[in-house]
N, C-alpha and C positions, 0 to 999 in steps of 0.2 A: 810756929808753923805758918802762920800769918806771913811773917816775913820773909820766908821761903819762898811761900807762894810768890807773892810779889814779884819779887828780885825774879823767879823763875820766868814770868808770862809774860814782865816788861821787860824783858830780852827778847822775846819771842815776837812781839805785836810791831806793828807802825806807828800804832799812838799811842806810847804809855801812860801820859796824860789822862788819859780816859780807864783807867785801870781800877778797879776797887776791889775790895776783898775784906766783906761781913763775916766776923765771927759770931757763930749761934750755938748757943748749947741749947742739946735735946737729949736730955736721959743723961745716959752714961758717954755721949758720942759729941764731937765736938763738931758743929759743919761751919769750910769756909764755903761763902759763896761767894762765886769770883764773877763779875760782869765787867767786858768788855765793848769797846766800840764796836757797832755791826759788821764794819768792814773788815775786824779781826777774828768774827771771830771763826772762820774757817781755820785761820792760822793754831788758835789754839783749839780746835778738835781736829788739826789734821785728817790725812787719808784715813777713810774708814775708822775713824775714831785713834788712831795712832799716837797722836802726840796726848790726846787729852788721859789715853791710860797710861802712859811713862810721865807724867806729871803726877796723877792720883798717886803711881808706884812710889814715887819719889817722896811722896806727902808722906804718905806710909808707914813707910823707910824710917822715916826721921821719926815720925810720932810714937813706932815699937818702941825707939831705945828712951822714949820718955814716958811708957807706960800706958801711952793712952790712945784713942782710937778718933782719928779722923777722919771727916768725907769732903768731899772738893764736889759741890755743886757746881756747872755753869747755868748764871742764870741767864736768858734775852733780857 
């Protein structure tokens, strides 16, 4: 999922240099936390949150057919 993410956001941004993404377990639930440069990160919450819930859908997606349940924090 991790790497999903990634490959996902640094397509998205202008600096994907700046791109990270902490895996944390909590419970039964797995979170990445994804932090970006400031100046991206409009880019990855999109209009009225738009891109940032077809990213989360996308995480998802991938993490049902592996039985497990992820969350996609952005962190500032």
């Amino acid at each position: 999922m991790k790497n999903l993410l990634l490959y996902i956001v640094k397509n998205i941004v202008d600096n994907p240099d700046a791109v990270t993404v902490t895996e944390v377990e909590r419970g039964d639930n797995t979170v990445l936390e994804l932090r970006v440069a400031p100046d991206d990160m409009g880019k990855v919450i999109g209009r009225q949150g738009r891109t940032s819930k077809e990213i989360r859908s996308i995480i998802k997606a991938a993490a049902m057919k592996e039985n497990r349940k992820v969350i996609v924090e952005i962190v500032d």
